[in-house]
N, C-alpha and C positions, 0 to 999 in steps of 0.2 A: 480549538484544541486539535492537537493534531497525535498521531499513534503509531510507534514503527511498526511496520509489517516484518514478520519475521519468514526469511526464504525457507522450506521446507519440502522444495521441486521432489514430486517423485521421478525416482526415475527410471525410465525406459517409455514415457508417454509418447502415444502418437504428437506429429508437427502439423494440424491440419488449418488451414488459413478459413475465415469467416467468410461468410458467401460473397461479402465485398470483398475480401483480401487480406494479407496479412495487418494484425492489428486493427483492423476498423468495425471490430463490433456496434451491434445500433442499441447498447442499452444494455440493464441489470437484470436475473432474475435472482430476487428475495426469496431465498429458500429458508427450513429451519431442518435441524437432524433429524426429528425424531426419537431420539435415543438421550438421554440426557448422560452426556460426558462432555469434558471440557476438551480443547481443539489438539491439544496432542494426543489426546485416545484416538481420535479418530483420522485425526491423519497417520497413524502408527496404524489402523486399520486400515485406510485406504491404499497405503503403499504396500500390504500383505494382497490386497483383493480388488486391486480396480479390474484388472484383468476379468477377473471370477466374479465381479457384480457389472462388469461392463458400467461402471460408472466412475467419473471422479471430478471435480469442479476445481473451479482457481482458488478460493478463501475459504479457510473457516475463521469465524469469532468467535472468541468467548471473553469472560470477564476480565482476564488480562492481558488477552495477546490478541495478534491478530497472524493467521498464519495462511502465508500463499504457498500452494501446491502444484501447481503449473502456470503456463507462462498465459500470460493475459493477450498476449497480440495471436494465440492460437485460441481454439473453440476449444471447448470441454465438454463432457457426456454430461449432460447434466437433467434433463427436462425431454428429450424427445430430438430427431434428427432436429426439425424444424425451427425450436427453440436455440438447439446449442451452433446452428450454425448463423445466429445471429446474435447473443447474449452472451456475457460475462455471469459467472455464475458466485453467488455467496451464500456460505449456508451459516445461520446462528444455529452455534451452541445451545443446546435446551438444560436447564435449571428448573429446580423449584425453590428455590430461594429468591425472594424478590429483591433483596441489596444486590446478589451478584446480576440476577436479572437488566437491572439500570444499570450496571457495567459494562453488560455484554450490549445493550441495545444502544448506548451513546456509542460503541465503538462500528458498532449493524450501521446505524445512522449516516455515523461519518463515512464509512469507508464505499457505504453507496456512492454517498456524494459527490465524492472524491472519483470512484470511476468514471461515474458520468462527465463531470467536470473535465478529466483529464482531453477530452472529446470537446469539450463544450456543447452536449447534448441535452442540454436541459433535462429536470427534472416533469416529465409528462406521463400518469397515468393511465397502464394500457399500451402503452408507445416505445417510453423509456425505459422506464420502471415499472416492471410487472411480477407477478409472485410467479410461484409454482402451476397454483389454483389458477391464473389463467390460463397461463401453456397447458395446461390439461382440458381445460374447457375450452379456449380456441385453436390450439393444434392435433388436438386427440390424439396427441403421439404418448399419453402419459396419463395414470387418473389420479396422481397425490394433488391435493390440498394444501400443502404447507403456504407460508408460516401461517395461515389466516386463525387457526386453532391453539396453536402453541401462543403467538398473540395475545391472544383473546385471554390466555388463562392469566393474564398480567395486567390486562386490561387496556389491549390496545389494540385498537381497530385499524384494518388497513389504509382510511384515507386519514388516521392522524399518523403513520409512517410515511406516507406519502409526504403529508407538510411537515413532516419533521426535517426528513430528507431535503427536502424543497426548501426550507430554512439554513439547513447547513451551508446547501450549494450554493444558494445565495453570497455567504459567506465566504466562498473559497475562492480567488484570483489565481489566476494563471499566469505564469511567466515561465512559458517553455516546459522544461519536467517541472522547476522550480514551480510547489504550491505554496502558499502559505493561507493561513485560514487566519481570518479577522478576529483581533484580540477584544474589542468592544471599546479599545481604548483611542480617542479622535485622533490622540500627539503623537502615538505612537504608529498607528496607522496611517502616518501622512510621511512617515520615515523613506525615503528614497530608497531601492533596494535592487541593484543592477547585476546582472549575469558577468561573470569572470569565466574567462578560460583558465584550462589547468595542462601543463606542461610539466611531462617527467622526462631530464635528461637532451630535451631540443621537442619531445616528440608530444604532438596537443592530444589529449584523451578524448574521447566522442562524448562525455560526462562534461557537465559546465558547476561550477560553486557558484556562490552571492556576494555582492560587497553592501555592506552597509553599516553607516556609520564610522566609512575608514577605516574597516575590520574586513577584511572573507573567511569565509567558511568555505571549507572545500565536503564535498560525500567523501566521509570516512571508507565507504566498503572498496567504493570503485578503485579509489589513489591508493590503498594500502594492496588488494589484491594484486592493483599493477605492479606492483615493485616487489609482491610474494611474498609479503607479509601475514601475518597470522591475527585476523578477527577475532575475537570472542564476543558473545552474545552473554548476557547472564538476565533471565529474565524479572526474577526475582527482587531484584533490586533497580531493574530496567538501566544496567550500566556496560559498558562498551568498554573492551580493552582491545590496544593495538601493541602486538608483542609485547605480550603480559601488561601491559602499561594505562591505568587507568586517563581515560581521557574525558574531557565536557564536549558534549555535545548535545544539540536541539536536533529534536524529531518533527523536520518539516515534507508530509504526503509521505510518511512510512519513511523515508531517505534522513541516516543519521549525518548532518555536518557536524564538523568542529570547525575551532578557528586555527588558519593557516599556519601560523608557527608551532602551534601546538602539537596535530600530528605529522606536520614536517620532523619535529626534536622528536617522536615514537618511530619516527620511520628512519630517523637518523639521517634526512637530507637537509640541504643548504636551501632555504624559500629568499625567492627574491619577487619582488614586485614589481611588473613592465605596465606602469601606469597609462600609458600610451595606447596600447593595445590590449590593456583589461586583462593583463595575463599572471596569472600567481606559478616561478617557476622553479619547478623543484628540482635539485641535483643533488650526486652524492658529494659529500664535502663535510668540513666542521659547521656543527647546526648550536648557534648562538641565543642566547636567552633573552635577547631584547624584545 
């Protein structure tokens, strides 16, 4: 299963690179709020007060969104100098509702996974993946506790998040940004599924789409913003319009594709196919319904 992440950058945040560099953080810290509100209250607070709390981290979860707040290849305040200048930081949503609860923790789950993964840094206890409650107790730059309590009132100990997490990642294959998470299905998982470039106008994008099954899918966000087109997000229905234009698309590692002619005819370009060099390319032109 996979869950878009929705952009939510605050802005005016420091650009500060991780004690190895930009982007190469060594690992997740598992945080939870505290505060029981769902992830737009609080990022609607944190972009009033990170300033005034000197705090702010890269995700919140909750039971139906998944919302990034700064850029992940930088540190965030999140735990202590120590912690944030090595760690990605995620806070779960807090609930007293136990349905929405297993909403918000399948999406806590994956989207650990998934960072780690992005890295291929394994899932390791203390190492990789560590909560709040150790950075407090091994960096002393900090004395909260989380998630280990909020947890617990659900009835879940931190070494069965730990194998939960460690089961997802297991799960999750890498191909370049391209994620996709194992469906449990043997025929469908043996599906061939290769990286395409994407060309608008002559000029190759730094983004790559998928072919599979003689189909691509290109990321909706990157090919529509290039050419200045107008995204909508509508969460409620978890559906994607490209100039007002309803489109299909699969949520694979937070990144919406669709398929190539599809938001080619939204974007009103001409898609041609450069089988040769794996290239799907888009121009302005009359956009055809075949």
């Amino acid at each position: 299963m996979q869950y878009l992440i929705i952009g939510n950058l605050i802005p005016g945040l420091p650009k500060e690179p991780y004690r190895n560099g930009v982007g190469a953080y060594e690992g997740v810290v598992a945080h939870a709020t505290a505060s029981y509100a769902p992830d737009e209250n609080q990022v609607s607070y944190f972009i009033n007060n990170w300033q005034k709390r000197q705090a702010f981290v890269q995700y919140f979860v909750d039971w139906d969104s998944i919302r990034q707040t700064s850029d992940i290849n930088f540190k965030a305040w999140g735990a202590g100098p120590t912690a944030n200048k090595r760690y990605v930081h995620v806070e779960l949503c807090q609930t007293k509702d136990p349905k929405l609860f297993v909403e918000s923790y399948k999406r806590y789950v994956w989207l650990l996974a998934w960072i780690l993964r992005r890295r291929n840094l394994g899932v390791i206890d203390g190492k990789t993946l560590v909560s709040h409650d150790f950075c407090s107790k091994t960096f002393k730059d900090t004395n909260h506790t989380d998630p280990i309590g909020y947890l617990a009132e659900h009835g879940i100990t931190w070494a069965k998040l730990v194998a939960d997490v460690k089961a997802e990642y297991d799960k999750i294959d890498v191909n370049g940004d391209y994620i996709k998470t194992s469906t449990g299905n043997p025929q469908e998982n043996e599906k061939a599924v290769d990286k395409v470039f994407v060309e608008i106008n002559g000029k190759r994008l730094s983004v790559q789409g998928y072919l599979q099954d003689g189909h691509s899918s290109l990321p909706v966000r990157a090919v529509a913003e290039a050419v200045g087109a107008r995204v909508e997000w509508f969460p409620t229905n978890k559906q994607i319009k490209v100039n007002g234009k309803d489109i299909t698309e699969e949520i694979i590692g937070g990144t919406g594709y669709s398929p190539a002619r599809e938001l080619a005819a939204a974007l009103g370009l001409q898609v041609d196919w450069d089988g040769t060099n794996k290239t799907v390319k888009l121009s302005k032109g009359c956009v055809c319904d075949a």
